[in-house]
DSSP file (Angstrom, degrees, kcal/mol; ACC not computed):
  #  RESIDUE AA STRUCTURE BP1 BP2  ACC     N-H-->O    O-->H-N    N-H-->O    O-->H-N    TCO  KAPPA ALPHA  PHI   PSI    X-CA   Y-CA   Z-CA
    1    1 A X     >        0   0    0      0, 0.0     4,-0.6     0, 0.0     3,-0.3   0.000 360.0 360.0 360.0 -30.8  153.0  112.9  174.0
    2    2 A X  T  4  +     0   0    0      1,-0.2     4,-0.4     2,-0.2     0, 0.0   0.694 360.0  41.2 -69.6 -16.6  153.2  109.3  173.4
    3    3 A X  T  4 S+     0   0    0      2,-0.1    -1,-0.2     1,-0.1     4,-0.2   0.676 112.2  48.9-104.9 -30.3  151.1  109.4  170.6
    4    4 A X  T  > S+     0   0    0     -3,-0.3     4,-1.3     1,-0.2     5,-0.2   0.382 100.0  74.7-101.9  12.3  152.4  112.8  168.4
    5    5 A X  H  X S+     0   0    0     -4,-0.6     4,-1.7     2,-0.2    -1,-0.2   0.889  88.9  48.2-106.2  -0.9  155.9  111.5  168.8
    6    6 A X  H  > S+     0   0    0     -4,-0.4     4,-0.6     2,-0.2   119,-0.6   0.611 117.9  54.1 -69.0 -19.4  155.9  108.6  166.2
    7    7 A X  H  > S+     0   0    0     -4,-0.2     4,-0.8     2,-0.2    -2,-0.2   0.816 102.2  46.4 -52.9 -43.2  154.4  111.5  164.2
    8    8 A X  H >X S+     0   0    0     -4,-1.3     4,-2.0     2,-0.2     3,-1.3   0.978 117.3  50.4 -86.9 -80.3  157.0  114.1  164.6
    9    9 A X  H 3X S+     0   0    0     -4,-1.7     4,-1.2     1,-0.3    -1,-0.2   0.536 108.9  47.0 -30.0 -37.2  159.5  111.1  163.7
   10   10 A X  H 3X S+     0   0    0     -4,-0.6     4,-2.1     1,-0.2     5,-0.4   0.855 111.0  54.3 -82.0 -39.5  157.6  109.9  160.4
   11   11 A X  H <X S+     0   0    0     -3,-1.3     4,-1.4    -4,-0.8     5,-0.3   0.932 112.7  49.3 -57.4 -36.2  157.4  113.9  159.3
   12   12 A X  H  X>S+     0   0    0     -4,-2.0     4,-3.2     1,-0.2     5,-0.8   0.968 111.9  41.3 -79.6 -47.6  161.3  113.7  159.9
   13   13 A X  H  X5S+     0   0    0     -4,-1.2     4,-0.6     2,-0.2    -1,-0.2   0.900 117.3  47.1 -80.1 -24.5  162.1  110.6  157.9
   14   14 A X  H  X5S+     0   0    0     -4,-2.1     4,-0.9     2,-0.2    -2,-0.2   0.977 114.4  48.3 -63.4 -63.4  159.7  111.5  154.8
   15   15 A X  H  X5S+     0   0    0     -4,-1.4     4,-1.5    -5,-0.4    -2,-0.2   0.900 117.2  44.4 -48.8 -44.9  161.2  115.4  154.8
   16   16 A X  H  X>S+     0   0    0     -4,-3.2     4,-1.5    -5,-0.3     5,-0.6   0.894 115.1  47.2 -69.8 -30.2  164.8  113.8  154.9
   17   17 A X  I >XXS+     0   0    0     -5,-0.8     4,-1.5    -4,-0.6     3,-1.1   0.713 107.4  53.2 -45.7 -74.4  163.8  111.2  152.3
   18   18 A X  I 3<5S+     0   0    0     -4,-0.9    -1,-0.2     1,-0.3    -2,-0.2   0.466 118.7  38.9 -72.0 -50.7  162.2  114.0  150.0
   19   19 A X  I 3X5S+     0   0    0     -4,-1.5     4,-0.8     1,-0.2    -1,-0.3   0.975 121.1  43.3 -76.9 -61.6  166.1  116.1  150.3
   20   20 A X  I <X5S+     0   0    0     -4,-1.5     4,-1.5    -3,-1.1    -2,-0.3   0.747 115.0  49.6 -74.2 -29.7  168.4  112.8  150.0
   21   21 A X  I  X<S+     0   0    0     -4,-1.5     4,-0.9    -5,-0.6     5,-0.4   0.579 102.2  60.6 -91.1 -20.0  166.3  111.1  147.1
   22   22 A X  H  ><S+     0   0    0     -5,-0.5     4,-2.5     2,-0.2    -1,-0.2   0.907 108.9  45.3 -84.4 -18.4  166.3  114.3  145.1
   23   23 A X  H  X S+     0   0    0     -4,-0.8     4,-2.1     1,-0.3    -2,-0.2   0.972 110.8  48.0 -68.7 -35.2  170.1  113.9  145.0
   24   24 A X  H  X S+     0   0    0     -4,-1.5     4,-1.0     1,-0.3    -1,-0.3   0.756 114.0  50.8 -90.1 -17.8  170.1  110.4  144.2
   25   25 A X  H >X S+     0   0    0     -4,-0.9     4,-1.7     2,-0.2     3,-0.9   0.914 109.9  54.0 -77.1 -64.2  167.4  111.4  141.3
   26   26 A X  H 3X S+     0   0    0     -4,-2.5     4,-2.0    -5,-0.4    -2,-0.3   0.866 103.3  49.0 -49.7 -54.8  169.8  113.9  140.2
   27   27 A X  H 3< S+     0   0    0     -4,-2.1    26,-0.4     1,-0.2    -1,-0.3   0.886 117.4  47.7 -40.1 -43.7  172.7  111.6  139.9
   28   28 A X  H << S+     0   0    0     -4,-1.0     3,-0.3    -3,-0.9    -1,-0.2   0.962 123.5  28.1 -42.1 -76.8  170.2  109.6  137.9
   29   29 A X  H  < S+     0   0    0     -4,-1.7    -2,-0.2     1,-0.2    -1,-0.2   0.407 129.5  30.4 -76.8 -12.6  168.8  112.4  135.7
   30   30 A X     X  +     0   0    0     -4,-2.0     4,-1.3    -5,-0.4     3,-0.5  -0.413  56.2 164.1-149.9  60.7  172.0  115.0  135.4
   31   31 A X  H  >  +     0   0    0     -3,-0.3     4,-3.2     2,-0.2    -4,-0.1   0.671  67.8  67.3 -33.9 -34.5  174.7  113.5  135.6
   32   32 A X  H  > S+     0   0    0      2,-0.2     4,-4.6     1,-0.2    -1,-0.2   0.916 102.8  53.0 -50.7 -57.7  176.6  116.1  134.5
   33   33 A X  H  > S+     0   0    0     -3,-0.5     4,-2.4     1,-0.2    -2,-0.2   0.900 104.8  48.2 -57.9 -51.0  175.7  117.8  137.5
   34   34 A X  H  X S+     0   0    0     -4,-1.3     4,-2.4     2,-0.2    -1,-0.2   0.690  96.9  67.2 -29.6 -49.4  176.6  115.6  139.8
   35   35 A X  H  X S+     0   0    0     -4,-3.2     4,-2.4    -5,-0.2    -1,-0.2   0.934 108.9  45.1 -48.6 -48.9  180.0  114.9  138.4
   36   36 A X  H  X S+     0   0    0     -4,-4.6     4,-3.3     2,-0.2     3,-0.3   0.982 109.9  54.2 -40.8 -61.9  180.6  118.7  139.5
   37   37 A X  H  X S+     0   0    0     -4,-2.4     4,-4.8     1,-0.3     5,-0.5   0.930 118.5  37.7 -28.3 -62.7  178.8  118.2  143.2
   38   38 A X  H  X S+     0   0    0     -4,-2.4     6,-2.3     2,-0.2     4,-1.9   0.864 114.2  53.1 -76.1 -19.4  181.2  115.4  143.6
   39   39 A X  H >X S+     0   0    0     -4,-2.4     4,-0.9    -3,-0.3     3,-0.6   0.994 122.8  32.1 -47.3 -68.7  184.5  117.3  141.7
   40   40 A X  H 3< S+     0   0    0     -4,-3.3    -2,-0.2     1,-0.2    -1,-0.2   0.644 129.7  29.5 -51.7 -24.6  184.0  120.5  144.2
   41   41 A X  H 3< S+     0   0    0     -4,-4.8    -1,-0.2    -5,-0.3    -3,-0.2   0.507 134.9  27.0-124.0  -3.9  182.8  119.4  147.3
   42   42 A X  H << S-     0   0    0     -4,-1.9    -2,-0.1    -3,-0.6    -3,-0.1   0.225  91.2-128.5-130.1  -0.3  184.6  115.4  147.3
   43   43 A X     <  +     0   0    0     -4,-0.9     2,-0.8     1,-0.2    -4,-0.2   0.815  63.3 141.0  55.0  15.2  187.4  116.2  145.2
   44   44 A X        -     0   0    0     -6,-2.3     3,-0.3    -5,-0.1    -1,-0.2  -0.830  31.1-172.5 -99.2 111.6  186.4  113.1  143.0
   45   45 A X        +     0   0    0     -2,-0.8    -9,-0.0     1,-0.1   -10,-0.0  -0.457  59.3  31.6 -93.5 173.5  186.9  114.1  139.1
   46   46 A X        +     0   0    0      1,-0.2     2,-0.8    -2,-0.1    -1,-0.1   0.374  66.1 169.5  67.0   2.6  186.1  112.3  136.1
   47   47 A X        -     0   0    0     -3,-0.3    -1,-0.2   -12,-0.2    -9,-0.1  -0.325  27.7-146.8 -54.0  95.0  182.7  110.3  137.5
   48   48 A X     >  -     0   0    0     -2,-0.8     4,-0.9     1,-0.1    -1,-0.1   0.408  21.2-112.2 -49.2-174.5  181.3  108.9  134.2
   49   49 A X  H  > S+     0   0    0      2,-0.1     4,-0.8     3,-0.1    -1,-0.1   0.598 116.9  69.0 -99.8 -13.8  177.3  108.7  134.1
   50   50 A X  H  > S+     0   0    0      2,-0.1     4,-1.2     3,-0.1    -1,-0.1   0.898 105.7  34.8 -70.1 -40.3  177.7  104.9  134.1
   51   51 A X  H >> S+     0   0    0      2,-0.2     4,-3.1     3,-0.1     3,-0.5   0.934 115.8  58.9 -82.0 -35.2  179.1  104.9  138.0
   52   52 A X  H >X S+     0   0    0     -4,-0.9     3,-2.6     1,-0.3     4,-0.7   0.775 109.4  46.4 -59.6 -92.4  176.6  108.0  138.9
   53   53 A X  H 3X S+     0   0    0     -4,-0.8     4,-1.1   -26,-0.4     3,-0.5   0.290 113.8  43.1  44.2 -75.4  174.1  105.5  137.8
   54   54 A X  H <X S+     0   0    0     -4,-1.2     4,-2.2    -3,-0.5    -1,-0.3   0.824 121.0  42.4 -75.8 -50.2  175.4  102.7  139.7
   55   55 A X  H <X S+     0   0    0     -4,-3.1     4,-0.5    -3,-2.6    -2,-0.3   0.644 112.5  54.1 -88.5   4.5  175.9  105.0  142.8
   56   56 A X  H  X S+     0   0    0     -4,-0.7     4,-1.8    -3,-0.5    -1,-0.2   0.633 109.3  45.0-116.8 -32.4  172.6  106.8  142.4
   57   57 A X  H  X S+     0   0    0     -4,-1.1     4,-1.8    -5,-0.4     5,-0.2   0.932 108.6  61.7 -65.6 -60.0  170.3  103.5  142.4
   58   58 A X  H  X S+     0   0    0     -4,-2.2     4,-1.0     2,-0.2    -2,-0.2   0.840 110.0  39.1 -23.3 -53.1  172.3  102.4  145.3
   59   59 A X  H >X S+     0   0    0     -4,-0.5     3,-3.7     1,-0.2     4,-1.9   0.979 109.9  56.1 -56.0 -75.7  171.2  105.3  147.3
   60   60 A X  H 3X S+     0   0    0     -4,-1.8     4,-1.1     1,-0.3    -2,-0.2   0.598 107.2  54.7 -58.2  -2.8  168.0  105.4  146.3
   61   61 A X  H 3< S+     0   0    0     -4,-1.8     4,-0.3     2,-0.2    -1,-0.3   0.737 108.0  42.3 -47.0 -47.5  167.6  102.1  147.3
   62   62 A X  H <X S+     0   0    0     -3,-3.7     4,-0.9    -4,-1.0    -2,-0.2   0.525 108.8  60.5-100.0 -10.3  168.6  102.3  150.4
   63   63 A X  H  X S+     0   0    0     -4,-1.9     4,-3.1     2,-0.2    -2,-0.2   0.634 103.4  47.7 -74.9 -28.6  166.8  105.3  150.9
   64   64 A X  H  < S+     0   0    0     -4,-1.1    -2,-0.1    -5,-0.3    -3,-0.1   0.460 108.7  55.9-101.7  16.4  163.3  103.9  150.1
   65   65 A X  H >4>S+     0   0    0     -4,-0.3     5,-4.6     2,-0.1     3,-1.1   0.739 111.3  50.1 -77.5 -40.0  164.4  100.8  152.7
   66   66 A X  H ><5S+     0   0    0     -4,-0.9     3,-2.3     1,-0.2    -2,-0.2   0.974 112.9  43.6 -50.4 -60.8  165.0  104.3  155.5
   67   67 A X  T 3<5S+     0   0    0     -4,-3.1    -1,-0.2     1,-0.2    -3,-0.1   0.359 112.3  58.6-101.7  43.4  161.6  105.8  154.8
   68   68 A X  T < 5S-     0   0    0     -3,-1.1    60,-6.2     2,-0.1    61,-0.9   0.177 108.6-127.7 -42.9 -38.7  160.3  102.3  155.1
   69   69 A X  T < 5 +     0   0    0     -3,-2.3     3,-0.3     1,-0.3    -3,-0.2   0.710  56.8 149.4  82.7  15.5  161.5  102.1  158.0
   70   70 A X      < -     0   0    0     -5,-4.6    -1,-0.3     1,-0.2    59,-0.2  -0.443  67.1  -0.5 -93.7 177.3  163.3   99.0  157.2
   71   71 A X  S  > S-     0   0    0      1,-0.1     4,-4.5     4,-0.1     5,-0.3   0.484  80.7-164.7  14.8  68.0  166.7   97.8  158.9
   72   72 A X  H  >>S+     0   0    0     -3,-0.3     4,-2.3     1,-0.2     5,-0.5   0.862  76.4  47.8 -36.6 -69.3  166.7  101.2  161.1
   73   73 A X  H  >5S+     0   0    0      3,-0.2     4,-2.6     1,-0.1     5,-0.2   0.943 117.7  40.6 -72.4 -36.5  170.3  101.3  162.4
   74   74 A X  H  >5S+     0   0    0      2,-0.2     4,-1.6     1,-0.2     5,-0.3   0.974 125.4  36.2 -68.2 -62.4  172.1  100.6  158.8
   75   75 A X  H  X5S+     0   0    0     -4,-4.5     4,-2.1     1,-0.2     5,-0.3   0.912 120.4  44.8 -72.1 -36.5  169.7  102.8  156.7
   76   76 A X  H >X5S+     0   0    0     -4,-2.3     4,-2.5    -5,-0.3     3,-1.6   0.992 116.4  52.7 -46.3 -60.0  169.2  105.6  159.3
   77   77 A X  H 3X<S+     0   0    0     -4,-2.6     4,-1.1    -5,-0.5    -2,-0.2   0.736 115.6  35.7 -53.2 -28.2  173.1  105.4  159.8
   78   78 A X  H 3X S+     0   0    0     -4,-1.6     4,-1.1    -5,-0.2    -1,-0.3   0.728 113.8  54.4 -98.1  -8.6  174.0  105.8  156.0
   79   79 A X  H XX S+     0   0    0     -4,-2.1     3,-1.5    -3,-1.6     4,-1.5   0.916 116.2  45.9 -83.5 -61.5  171.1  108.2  155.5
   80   80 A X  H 3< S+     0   0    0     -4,-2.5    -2,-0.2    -5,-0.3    -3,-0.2   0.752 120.5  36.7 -26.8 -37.2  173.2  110.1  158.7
   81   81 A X  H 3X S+     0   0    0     -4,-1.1     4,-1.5    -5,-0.3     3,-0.4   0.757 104.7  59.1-104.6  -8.7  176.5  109.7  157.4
   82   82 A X  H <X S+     0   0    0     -3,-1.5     4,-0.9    -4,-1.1    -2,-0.2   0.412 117.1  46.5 -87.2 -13.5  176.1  110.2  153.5
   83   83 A X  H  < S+     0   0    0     -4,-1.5     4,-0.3     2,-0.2    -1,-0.2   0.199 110.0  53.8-121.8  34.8  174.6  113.9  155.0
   84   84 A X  H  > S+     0   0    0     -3,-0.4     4,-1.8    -5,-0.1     5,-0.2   0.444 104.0  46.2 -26.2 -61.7  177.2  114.3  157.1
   85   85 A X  H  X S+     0   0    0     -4,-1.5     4,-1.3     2,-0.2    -2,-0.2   0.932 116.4  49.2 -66.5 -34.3  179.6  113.9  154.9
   86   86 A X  H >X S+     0   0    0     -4,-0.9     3,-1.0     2,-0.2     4,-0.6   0.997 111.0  51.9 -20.5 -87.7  177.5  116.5  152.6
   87   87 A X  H >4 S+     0   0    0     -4,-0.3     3,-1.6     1,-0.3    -2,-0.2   0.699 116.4  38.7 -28.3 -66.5  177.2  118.9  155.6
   88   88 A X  H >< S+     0   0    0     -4,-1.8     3,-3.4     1,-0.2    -1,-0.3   0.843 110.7  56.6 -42.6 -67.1  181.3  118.8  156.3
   89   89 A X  H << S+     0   0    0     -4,-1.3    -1,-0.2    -3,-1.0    -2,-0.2   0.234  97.8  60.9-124.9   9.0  182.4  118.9  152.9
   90   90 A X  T <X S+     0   0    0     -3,-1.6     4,-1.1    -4,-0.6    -1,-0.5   0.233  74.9 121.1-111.3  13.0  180.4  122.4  152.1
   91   91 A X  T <4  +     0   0    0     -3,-3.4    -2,-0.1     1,-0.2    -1,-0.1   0.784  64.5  56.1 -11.1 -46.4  182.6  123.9  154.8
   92   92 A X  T >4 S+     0   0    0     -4,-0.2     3,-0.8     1,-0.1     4,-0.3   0.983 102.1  61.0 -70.1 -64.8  184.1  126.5  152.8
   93   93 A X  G >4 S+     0   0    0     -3,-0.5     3,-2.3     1,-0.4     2,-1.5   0.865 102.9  57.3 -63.8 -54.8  179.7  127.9  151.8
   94   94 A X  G 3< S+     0   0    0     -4,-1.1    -1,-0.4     1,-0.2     3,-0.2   0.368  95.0  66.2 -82.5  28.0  179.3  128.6  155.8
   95   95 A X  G <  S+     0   0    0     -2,-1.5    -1,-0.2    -3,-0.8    -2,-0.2   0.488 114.8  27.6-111.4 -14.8  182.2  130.9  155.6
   96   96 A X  S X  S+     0   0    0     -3,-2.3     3,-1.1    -4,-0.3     4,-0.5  -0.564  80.1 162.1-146.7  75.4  180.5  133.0  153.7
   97   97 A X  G >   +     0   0    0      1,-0.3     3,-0.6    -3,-0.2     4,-0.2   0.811  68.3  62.8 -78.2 -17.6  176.8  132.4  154.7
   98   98 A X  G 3  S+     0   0    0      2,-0.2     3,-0.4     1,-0.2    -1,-0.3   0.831 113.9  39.7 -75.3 -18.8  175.0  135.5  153.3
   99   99 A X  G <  S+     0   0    0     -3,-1.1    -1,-0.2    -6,-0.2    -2,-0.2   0.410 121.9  40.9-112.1  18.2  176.2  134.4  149.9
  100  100 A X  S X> S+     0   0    0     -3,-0.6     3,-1.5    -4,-0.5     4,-0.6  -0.013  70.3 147.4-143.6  25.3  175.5  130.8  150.5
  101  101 A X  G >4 S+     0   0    0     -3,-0.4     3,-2.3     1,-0.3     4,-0.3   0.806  71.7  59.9 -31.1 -81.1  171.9  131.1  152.5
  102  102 A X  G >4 S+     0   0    0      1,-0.3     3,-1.0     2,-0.2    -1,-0.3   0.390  95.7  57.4 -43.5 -40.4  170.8  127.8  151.0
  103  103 A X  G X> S+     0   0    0     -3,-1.5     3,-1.4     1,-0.2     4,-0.6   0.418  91.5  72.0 -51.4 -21.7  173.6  125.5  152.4
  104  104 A X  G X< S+     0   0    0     -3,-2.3     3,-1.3    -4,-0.6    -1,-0.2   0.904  85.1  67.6 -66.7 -33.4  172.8  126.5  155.9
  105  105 A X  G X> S+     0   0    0     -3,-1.0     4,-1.0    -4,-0.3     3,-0.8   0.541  82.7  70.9 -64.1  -9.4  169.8  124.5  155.6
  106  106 A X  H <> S+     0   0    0     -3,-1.4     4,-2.8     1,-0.3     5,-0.4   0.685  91.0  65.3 -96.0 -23.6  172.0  121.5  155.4
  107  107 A X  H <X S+     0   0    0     -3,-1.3     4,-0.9    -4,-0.6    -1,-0.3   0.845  99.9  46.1 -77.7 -13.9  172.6  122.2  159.1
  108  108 A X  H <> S+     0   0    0     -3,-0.8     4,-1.4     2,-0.2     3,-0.5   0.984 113.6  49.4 -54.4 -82.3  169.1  121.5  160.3
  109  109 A X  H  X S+     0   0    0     -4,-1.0     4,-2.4     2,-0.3    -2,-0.2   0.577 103.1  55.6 -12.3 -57.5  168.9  118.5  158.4
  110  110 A X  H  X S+     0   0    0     -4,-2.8     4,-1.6     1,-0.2     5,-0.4   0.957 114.1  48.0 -52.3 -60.7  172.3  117.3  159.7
  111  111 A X  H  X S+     0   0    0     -4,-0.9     4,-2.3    -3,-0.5    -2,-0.3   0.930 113.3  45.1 -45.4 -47.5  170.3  117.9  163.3
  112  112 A X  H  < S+     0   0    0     -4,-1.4    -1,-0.2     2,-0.2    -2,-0.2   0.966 108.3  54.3 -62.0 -62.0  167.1  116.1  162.2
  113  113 A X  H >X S+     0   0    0     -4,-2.4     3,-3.9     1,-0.2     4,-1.7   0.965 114.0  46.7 -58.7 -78.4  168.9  113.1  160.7
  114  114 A X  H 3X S+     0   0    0     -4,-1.6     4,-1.9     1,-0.3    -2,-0.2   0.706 108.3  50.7   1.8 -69.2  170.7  112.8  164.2
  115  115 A X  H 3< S+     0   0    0     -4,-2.3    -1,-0.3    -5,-0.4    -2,-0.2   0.429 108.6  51.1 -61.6 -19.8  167.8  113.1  166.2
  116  116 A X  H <4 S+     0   0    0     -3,-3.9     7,-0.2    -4,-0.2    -2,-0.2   0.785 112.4  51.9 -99.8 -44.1  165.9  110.2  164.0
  117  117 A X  H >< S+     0   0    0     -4,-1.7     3,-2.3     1,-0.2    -2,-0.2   0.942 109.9  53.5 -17.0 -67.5  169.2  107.9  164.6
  118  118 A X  T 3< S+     0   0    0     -4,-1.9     3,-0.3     1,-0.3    -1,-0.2   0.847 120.1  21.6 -50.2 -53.1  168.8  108.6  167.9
  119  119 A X  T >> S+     0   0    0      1,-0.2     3,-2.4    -5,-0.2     4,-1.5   0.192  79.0 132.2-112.1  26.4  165.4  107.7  168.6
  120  120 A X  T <4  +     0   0    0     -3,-2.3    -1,-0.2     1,-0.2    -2,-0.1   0.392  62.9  65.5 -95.8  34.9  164.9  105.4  165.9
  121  121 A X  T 34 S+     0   0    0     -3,-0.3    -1,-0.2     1,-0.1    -2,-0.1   0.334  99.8  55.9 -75.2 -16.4  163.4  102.7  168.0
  122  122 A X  T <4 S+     0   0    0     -3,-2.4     2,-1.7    -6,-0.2     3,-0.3   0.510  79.4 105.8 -71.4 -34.7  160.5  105.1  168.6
  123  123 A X     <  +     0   0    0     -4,-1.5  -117,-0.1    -7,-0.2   -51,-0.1  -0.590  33.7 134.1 -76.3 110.2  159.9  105.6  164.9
  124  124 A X    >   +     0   0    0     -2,-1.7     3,-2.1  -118,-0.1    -1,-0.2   0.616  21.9 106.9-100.8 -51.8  157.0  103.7  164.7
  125  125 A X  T 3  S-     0   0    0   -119,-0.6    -3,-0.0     1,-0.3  -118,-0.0  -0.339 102.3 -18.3 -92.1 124.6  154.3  105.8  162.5
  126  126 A X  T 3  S+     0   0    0      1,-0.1     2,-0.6     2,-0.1    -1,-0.3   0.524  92.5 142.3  51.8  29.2  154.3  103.5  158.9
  127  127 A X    <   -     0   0    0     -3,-2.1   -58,-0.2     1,-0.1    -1,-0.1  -0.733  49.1-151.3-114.1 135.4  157.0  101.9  159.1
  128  128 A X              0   0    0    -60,-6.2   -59,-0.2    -2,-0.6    -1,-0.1   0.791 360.0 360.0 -80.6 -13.4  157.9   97.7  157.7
  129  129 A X              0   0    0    -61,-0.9    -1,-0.3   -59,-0.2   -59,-0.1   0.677 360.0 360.0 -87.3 360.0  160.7   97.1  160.4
């Protein structure tokens, strides 16, 4: 057990990278889109492509220090709370889950990201902190 659970942990933080780094690419690369994400689901209008930009490097930054494995509690903790607040702020999509199947997934994920917080003094497997 000691050996497959620095495994199970590095499969967790790549798969979350893989989710949280396509948004921050999308902010990057569609802005457009992204200005929606954040109208509907954060209630923030008007987000030019210049601050998506700014807030979409930021991420991804600090997302390829997480599946790095660098400075564990900050970047685990914002990768945890930047999908929290995702998870929370689709509320309305889980009221109506047969027509919003895809969103559900956001509840695993919420679990996963938890669960690497949690133990991420154990995550070991490739990692520079």
């Amino acid at each position: 057990m000691s050996e497959r659970l620095p495994t199970a942990l590095f499969i967790l933080r790549v798969s979350i990278f893989i989710v949280m780094a396509m948004w921050s690419i999308d902010k990057l690369l569609n802005p457009g889109h992204a200005a929606a994400v954040f109208e509907n689901f954060y209630f923030i209008a008007g987000m030019g492509a210049g601050i998506l930009l700014v807030v979409g490097l930021v991420q991804l930054a600090i997302e390829v220090a997480f599946v790095l494995g660098l400075w564990k509690f900050w970047t685990y903790g914002f990768v945890l709370l930047t999908h929290t607040i995702s998870t929370l702020s689709s509320w309305q999509q889980y009221l109506d889950p047969f027509n919003n199947m895809l969103f559900l997934a956001a509840i695993p994920m919420l679990g996963a990201c938890i669960a690497l917080f949690m133990l991420r003094d154990d995550d070991s497997r490739f990692t520079l902190g």
